[in-house]
DRENDO-1510 file (C-alpha; in Angstrom, 1 decimal, always signed):
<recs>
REC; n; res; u; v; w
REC; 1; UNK; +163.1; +194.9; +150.6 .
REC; 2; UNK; +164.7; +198.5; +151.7 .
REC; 3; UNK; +166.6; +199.8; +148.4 .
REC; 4; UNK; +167.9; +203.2; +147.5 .
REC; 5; UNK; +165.7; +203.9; +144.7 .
REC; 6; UNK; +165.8; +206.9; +143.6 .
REC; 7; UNK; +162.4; +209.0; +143.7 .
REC; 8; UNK; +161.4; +206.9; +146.8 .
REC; 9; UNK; +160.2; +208.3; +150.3 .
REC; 10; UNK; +162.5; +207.0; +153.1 .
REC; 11; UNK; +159.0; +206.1; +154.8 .
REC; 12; UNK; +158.1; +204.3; +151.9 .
REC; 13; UNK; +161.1; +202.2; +151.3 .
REC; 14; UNK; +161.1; +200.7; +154.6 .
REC; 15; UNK; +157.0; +199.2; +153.5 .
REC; 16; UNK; +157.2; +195.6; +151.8 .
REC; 17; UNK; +156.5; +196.7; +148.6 .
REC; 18; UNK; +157.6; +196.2; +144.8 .
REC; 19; UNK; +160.0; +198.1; +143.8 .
REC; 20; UNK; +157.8; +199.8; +141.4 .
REC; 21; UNK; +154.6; +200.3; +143.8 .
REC; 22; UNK; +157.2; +202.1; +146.2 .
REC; 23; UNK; +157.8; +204.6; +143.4 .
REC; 24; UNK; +154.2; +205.3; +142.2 .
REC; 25; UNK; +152.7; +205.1; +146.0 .
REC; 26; UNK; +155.5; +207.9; +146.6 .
REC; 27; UNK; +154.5; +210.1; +143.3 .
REC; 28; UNK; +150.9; +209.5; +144.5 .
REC; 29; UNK; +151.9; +210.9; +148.0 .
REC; 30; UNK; +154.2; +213.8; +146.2 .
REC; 31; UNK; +150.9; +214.9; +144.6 .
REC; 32; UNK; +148.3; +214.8; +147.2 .
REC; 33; UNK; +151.1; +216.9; +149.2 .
REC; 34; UNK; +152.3; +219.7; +146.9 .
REC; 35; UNK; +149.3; +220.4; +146.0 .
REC; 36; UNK; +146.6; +220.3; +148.9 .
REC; 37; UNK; +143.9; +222.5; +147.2 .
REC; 38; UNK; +143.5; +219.9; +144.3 .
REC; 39; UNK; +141.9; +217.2; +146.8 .
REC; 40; UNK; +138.8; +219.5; +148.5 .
REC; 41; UNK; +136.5; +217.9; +146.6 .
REC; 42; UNK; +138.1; +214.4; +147.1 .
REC; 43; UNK; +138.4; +215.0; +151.1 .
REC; 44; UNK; +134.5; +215.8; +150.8 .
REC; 45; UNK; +134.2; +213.1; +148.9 .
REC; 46; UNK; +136.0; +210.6; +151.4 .
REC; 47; UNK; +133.9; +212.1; +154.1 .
REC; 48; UNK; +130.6; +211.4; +153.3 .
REC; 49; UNK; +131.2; +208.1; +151.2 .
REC; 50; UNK; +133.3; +206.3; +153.5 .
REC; 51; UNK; +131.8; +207.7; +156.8 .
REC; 52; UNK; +130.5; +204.7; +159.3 .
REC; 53; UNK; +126.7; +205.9; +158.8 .
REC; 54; UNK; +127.0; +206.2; +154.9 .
REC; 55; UNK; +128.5; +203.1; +154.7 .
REC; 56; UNK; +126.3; +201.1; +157.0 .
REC; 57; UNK; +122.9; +202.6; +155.4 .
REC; 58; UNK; +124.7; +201.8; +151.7 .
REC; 59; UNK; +125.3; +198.1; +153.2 .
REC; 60; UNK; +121.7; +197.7; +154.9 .
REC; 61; UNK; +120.1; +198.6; +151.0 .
REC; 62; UNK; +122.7; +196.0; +149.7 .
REC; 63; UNK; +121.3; +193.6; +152.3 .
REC; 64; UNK; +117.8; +194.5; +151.3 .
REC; 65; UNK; +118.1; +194.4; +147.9 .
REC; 66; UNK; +119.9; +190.7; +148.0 .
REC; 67; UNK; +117.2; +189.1; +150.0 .
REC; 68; UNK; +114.5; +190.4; +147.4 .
REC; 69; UNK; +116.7; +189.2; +144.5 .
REC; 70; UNK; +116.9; +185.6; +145.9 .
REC; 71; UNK; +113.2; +185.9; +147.1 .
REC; 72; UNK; +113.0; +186.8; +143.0 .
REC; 73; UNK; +115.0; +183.7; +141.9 .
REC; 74; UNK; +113.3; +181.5; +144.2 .
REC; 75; UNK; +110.2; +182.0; +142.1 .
REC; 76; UNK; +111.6; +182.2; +138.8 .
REC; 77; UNK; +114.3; +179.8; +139.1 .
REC; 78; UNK; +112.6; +177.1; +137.7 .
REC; 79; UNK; +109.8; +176.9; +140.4 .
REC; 80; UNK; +107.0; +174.2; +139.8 .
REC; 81; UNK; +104.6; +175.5; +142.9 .
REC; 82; UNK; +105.0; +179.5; +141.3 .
REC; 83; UNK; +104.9; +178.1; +137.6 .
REC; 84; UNK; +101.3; +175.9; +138.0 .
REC; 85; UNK; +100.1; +178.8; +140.1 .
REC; 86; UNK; +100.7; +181.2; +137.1 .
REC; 87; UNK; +99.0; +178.6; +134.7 .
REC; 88; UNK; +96.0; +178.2; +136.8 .
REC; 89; UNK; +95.7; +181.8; +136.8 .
REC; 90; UNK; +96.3; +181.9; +132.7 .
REC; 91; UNK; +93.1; +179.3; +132.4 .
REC; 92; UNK; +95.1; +176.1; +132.1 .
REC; 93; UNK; +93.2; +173.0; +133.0 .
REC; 94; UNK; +94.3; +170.9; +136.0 .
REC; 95; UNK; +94.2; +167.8; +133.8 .
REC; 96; UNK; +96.7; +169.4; +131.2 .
REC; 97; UNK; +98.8; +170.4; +133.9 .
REC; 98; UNK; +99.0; +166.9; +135.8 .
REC; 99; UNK; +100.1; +164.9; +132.4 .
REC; 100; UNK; +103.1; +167.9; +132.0 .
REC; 101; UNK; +104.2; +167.0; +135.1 .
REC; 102; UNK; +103.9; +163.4; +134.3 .
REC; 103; UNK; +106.1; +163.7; +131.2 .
REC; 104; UNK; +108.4; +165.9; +133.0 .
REC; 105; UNK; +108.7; +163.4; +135.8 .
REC; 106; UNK; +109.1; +160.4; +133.0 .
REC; 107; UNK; +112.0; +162.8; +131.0 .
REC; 108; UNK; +114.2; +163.0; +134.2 .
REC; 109; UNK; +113.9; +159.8; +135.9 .
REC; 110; UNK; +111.9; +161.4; +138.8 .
REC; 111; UNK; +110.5; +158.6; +141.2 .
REC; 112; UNK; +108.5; +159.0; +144.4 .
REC; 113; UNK; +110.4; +157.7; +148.0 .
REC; 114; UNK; +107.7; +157.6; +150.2 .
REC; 115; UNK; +106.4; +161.3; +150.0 .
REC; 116; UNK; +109.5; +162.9; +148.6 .
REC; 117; UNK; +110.4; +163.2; +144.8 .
REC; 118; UNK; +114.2; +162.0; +143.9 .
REC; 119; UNK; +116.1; +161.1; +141.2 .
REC; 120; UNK; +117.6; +157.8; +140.7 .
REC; 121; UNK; +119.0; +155.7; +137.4 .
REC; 122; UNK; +116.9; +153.0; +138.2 .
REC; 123; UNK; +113.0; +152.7; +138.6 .
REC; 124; UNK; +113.4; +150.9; +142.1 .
REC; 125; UNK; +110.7; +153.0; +143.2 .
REC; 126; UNK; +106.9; +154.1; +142.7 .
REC; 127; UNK; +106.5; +156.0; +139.4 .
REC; 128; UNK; +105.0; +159.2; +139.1 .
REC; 129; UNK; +101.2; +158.8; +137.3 .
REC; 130; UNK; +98.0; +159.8; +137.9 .
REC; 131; UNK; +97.3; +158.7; +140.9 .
REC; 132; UNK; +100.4; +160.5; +142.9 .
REC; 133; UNK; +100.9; +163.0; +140.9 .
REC; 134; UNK; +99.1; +165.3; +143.4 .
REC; 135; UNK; +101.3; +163.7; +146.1 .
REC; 136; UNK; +104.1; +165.6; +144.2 .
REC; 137; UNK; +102.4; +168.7; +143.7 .
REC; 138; UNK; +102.2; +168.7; +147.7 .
REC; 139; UNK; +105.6; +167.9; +148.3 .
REC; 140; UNK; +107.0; +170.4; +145.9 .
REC; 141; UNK; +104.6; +173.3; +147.7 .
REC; 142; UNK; +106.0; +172.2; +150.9 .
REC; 143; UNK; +109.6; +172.8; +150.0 .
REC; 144; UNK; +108.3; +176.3; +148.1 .
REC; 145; UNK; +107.1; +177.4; +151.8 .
REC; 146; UNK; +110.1; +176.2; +153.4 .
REC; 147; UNK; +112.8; +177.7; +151.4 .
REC; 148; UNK; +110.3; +180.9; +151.6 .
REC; 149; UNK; +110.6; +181.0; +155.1 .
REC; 150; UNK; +113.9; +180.5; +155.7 .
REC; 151; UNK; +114.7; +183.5; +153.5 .
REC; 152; UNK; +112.2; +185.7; +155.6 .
REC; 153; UNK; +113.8; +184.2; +158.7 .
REC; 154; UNK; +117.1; +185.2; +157.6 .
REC; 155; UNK; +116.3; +188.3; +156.4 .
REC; 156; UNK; +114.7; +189.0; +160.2 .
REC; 157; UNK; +117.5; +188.1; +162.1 .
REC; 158; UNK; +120.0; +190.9; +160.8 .
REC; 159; UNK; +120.6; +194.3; +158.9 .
REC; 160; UNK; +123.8; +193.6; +157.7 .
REC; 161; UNK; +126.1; +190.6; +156.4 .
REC; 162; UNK; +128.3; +189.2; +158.8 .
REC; 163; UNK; +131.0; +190.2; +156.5 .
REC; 164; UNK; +129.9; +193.9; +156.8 .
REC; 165; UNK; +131.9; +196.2; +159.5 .
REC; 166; UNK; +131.1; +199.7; +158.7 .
REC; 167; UNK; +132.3; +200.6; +162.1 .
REC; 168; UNK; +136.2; +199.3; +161.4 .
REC; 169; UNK; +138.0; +202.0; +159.6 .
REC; 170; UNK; +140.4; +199.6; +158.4 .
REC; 171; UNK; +137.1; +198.4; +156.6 .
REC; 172; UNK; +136.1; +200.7; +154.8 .
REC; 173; UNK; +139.6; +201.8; +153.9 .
REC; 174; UNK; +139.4; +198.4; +151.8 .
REC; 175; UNK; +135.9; +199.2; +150.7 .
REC; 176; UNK; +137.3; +202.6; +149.3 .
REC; 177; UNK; +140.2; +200.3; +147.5 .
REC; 178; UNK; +137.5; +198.0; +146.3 .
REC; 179; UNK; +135.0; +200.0; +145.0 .
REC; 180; UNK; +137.4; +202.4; +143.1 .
REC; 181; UNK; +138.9; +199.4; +141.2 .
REC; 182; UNK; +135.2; +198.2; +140.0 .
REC; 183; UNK; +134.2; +201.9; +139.3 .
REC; 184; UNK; +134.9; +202.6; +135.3 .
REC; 185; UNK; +137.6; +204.8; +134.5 .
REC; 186; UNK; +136.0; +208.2; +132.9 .
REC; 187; UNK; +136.4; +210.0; +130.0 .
REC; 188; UNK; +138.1; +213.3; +129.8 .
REC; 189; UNK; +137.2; +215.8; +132.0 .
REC; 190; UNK; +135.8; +213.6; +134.6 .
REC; 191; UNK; +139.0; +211.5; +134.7 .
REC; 192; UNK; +140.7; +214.5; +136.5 .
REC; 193; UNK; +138.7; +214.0; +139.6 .
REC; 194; UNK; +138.7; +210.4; +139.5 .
REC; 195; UNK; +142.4; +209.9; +139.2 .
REC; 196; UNK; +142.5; +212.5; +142.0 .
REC; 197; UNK; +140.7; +209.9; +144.3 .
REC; 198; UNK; +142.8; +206.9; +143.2 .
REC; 199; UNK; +145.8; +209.0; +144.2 .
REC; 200; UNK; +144.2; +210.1; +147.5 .
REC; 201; UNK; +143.4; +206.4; +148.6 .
REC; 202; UNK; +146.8; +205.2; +147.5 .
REC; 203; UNK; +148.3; +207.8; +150.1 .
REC; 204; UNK; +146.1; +206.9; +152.5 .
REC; 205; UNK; +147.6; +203.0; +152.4 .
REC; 206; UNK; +151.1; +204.1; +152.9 .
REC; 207; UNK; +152.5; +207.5; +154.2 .
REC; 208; UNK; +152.7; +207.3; +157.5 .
REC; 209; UNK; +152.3; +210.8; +158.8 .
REC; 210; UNK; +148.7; +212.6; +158.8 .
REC; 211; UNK; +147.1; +214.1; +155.8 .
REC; 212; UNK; +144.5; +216.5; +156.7 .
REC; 213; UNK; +143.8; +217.5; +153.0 .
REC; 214; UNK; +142.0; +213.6; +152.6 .
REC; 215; UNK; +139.7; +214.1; +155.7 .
REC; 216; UNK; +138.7; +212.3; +158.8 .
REC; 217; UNK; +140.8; +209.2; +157.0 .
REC; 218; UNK; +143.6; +211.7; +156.5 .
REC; 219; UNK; +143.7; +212.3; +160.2 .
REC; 220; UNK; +143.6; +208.4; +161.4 .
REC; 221; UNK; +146.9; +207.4; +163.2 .
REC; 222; UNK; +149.2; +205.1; +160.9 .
REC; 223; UNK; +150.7; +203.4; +163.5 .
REC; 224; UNK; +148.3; +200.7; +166.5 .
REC; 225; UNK; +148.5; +201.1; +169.7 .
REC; 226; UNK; +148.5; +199.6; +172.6 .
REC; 227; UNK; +144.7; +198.9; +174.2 .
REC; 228; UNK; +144.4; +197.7; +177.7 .
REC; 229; UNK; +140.8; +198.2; +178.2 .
REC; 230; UNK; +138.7; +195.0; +177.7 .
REC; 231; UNK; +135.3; +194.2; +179.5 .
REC; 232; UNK; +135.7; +190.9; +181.7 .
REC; 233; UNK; +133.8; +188.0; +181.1 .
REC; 234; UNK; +132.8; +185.8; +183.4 .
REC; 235; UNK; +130.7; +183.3; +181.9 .
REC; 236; UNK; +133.8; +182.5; +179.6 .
REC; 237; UNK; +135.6; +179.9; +181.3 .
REC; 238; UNK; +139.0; +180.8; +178.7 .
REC; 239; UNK; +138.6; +184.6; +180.0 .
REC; 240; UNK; +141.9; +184.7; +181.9 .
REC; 241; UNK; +143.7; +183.1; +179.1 .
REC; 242; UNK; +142.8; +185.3; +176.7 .
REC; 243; UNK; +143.1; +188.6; +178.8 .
REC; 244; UNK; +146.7; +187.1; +179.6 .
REC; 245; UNK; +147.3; +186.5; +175.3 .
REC; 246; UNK; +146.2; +189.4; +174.1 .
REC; 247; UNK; +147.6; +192.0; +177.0 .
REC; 248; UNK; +149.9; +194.4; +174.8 .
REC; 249; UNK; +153.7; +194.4; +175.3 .
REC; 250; UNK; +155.0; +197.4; +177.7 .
REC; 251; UNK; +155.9; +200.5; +175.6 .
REC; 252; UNK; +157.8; +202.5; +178.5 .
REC; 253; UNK; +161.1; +201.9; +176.9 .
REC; 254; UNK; +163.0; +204.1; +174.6 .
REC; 255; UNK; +161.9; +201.5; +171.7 .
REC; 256; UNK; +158.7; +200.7; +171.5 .
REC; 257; UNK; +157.6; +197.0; +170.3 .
REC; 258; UNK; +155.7; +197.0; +166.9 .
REC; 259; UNK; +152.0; +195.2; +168.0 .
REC; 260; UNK; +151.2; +192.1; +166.0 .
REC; 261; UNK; +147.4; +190.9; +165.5 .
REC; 262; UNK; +146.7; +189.0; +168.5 .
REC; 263; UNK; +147.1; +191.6; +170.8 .
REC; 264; UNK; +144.5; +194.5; +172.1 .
REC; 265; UNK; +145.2; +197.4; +169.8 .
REC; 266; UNK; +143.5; +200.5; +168.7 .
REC; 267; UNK; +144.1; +199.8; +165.2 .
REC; 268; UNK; +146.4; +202.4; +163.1 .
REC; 269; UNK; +145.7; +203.4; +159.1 .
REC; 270; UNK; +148.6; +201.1; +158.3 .
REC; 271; UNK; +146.6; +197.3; +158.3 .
REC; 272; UNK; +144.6; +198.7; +155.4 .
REC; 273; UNK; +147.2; +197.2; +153.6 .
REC; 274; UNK; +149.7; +195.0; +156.2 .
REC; 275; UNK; +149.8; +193.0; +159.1 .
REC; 276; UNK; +152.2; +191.6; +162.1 .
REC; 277; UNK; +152.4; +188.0; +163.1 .
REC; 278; UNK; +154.0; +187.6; +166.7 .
REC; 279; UNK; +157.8; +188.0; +166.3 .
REC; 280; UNK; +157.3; +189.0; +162.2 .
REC; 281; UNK; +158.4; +191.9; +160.2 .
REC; 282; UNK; +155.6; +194.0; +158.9 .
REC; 283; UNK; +154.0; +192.1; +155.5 .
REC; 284; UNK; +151.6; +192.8; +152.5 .
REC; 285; UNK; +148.0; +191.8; +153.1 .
REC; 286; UNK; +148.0; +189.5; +150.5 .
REC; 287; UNK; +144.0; +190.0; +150.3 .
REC; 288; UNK; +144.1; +193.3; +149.2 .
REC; 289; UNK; +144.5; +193.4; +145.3 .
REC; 290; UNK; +147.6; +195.2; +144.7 .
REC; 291; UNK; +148.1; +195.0; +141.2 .
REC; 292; UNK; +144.7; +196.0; +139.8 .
REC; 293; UNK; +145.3; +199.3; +142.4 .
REC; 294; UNK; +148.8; +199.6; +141.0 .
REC; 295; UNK; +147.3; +199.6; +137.2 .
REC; 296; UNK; +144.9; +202.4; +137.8 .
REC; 297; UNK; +147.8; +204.4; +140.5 .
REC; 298; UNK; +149.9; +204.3; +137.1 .
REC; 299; UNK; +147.5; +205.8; +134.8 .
REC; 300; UNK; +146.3; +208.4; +137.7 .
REC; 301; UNK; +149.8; +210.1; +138.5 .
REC; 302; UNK; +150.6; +210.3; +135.0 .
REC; 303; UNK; +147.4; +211.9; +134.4 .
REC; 304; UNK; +147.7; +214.4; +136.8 .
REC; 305; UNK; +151.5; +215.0; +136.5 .
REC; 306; UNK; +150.5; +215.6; +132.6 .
REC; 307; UNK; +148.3; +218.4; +134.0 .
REC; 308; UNK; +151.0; +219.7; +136.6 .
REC; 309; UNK; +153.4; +220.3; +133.9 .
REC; 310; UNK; +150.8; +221.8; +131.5 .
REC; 311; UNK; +150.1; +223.9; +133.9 .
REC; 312; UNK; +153.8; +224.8; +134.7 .
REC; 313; UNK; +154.2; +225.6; +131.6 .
REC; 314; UNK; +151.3; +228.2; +130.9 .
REC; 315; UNK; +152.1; +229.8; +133.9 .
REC; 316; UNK; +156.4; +230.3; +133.0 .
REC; 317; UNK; +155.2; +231.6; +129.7 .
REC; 318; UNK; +151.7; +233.6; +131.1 .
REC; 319; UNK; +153.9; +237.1; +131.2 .
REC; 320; UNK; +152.5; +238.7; +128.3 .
REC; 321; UNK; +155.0; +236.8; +125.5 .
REC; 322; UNK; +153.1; +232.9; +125.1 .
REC; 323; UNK; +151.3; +231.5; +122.7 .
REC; 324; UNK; +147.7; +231.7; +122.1 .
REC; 325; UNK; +145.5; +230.5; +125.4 .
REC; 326; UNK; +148.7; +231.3; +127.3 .
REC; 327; UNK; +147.4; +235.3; +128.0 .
REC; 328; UNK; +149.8; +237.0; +125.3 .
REC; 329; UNK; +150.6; +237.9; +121.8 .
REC; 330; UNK; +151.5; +235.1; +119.9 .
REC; 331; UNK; +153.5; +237.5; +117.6 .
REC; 332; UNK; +156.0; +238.2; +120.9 .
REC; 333; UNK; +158.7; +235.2; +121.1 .
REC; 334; UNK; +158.5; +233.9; +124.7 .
REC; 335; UNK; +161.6; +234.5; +127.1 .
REC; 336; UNK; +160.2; +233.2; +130.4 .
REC; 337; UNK; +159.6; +229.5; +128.7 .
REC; 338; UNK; +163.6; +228.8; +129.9 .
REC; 339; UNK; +162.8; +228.0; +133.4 .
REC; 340; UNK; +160.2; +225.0; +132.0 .
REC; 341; UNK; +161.5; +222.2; +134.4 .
REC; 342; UNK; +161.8; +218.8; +132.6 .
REC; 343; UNK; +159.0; +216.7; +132.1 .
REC; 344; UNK; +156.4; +214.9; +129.8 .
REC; 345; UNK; +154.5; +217.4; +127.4 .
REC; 346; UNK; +152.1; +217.4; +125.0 .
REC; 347; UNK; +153.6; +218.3; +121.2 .
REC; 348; UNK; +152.1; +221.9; +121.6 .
REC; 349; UNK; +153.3; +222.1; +124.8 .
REC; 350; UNK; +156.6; +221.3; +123.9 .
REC; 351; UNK; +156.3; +224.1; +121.3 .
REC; 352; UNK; +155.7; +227.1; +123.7 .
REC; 353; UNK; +158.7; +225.8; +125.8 .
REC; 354; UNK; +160.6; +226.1; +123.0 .
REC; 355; UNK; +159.2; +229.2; +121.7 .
REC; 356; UNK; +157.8; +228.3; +118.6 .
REC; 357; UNK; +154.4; +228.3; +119.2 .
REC; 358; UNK; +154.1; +228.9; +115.5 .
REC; 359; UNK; +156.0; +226.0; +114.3 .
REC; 360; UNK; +153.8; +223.9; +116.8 .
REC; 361; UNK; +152.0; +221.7; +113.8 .
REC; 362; UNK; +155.8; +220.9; +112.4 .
REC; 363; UNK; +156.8; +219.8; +115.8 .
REC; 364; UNK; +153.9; +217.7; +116.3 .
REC; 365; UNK; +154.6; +215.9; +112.7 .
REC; 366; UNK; +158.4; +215.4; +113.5 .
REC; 367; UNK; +157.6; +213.9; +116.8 .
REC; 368; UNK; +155.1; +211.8; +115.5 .
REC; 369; UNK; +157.8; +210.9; +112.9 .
REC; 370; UNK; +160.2; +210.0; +114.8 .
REC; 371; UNK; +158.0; +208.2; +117.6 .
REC; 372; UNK; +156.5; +206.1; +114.4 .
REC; 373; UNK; +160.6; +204.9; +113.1 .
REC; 374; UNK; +161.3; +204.1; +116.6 .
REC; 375; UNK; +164.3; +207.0; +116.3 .
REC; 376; UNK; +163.4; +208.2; +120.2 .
REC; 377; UNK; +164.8; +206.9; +123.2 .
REC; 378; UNK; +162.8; +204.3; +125.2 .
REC; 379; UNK; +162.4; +206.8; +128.3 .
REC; 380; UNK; +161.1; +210.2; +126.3 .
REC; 381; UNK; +157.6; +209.2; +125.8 .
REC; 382; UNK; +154.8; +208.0; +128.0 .
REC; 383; UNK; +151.5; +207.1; +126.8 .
REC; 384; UNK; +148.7; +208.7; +128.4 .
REC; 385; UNK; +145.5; +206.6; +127.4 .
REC; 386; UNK; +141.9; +206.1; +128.4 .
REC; 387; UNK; +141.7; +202.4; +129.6 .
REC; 388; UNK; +138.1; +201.8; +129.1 .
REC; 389; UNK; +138.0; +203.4; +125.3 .
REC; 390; UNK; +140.8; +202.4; +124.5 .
REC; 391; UNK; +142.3; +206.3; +123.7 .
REC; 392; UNK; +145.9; +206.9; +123.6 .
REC; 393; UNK; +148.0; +210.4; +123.9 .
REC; 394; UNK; +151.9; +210.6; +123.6 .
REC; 395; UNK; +153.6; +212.8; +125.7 .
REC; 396; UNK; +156.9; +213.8; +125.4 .
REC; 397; UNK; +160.2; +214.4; +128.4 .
REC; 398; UNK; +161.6; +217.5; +126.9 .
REC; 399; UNK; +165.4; +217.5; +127.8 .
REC; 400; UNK; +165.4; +214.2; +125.5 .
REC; 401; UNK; +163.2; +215.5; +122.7 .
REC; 402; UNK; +164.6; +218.6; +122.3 .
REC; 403; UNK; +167.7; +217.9; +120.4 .
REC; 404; UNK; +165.8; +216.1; +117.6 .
REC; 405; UNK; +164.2; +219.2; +117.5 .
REC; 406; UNK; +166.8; +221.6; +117.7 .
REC; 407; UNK; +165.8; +223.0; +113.7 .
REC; 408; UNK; +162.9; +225.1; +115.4 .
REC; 409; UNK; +164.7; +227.4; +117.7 .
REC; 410; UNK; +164.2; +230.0; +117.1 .
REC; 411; UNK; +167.7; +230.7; +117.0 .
REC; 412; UNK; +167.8; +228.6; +114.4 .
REC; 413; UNK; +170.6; +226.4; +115.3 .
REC; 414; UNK; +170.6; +223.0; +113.6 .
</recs>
């Protein structure tokens, strides 16, 4: 899957990846890298949330919480034993409550089988009067103390799903992915932040040398390795077979053998997102939701390259001759605006680079203009929205605007 795309890390080409994902995992990585300060709050972030005692006390209350919720359901679910409890307590009679359950019985085709209530198209069995109908009352408390139990029992027995491993990196790696999927995309300023963690976990599942600015994730190896200490165990007749299976391949050789998933490993960063069979090429874990991650990595490097060049451009024209907000006099053209390098920019900020901050409302009409008859090329606008509200921005590349806008030079040319 290895193609010279342009804009594509080397290390990232060689991953079994779209095309596209190659590209946005490497502006992602391009990002977290250039500009290290950005992500303090996201490697503080990473820390805490996604360290093995956060995440097993936020799975324990999970585990907690779902056992009360079915305890919950159990009694509100439709529930005769809770429901004739809470009509004895509201001062129904016993007799008005036997001849419900009578009728109710008689509308479903309930029968009795011995002491058990079923349900059966014909009346081959004893029907459900007044003379049993305490016999069903019984049963139907039975089961209520039964399925009661077995939830407490349950409950009792762990502290955590069997699905939960807070203590496997590669773990809560995925949790990260999961949970910032599910999380709702902010609104402006939040979304900053928030598209700086997308981007920081999207590193994380790819670049294959450390990143110290993401944290104690950051610092994970990328690559397993070998593991050749295993406990024995000799009350496992199959012990010797599977110490001889799972015994790594030597790596004293000047190429060393990529580990698959049935040997003993110290697992690396990089089955977050892929795995080895025995023999195999490296592959996508096809349980990991790539494209709802790749929707989100979109919107978060456009984001904050929006804010990059923004930013690039302020500071080029910050010499005491920008625009207003820029630290000058507006009434000063701006000379140091020629270095801008090309990018997507906001109408305005197209203005300063061109030094007519003044014409800035014109510009923003003829590019609205032209965007609206369709007069631009395909590739000099973005759109820069707000998924969940449904807000939309147009940005603009420069090099490719500029000539439609040549009649506000201020040399006046055009």
């Amino acid at each position: 899957m290895a193609t010279n795309t342009p804009g594509v890390h080397p290390s990232i080409r060689m991953l079994p990846l779209p095309v596209e994902a190659q590209e946005l995992f490497s502006r992602a990585v391009q990002i977290v890298k250039s500009r290290p300060s950005d992500f303090k709050k996201v490697k503080k972030w990473l820390n805490k949330r996604y360290s093995e005692g956060d995440v097993r006390k936020r799975c324990k209350r999970e585990y907690r919480d779902d056992f009360a919720r079915r305890l919950q359901l159990l009694r509100l679910d439709d529930s005769p034993t809770y429901n004739r409890r809470l009509a004895i307590q509201g001062g129904c009679a016993l007799e008005d409550l036997k001849r419900r359950r009578i009728e109710e019985a008689h509308g479903r085709g309930q029968r009795l089988e011995g002491t058990e209530v079923v349900t059966k198209p014909h009346p081959v069995d004893t029907v459900i009067d007044e003379t049993n109908v305490l016999l069903v009352w019984r049963w139907e408390d039975e089961r209520y103390r039964q399925d009661f139990q077995e939830i407490k029992a349950e409950h009792k027995a762990a502290e955590l799903y069997a699905c939960d491993h807070s203590k496997s990196r590669v773990w809560r790696l995925r949790l990260a992915v999961s949970e910032i999927i599910k999380a709702e995309y902010p609104d402006p300023p939040k979304h900053i932040e928030h598209s700086r963690e997308i981007v920081a976990i999207a590193s994380l599942l790819v670049w294959p040398e450390p990143l110290p600015m993401l944290g104690k994730l950051g610092q994970w190896k990328w690559e397993s390795e070998p593991d050749a200490t295993w406990d024995a165990n000799p009350t496992d007749p199959m012990d010797d077979f599977w110490r001889k299976v799972s015994r790594p391949p030597t790596q004293d050789g000047p190429h060393k053998i990529p580990l698959h998933g049935m040997v003993a490993r110290v697992v690396g960063r990089e089955e977050a997102m892929f795995f080895r069979r025995p023999l195999q090429d490296r592959e996508l874990d096809s349980s990991l939701p790539l494209d709802d991650l790749l929707k989100l990595l979109r919107i978060a490097v456009d984001v904050l390259q929006a804010m990059v060049n923004a930013e690039t451009v302020q500071a080029s024209a910050g010499d005491g001759s920008g625009g207003p907000g820029l630290g000058g006099d507006p009434s000063k053209p701006a000379d140091g605006t020629k270095d801008v390098p090309d990018g997507t920019y906001s109408p305005t900020e197209i203005a300063r680079a061109m030094n007519a901050y003044k014409k800035r409302n014109a510009i923003r009409m003829a590019l609205k203009r032209l965007f609206d008859e369709n007069q631009l090329p395909g590739d000099a606008w973005i759109e820069n929205n707000n998924p969940v509200h449904g807000q939309a921005k147009i940005l603009y590349r420069l090099s490719l605007v500029r000539p439609f806008l040549a009649r506000f030079e201020p040399s006046g040319r055009g």
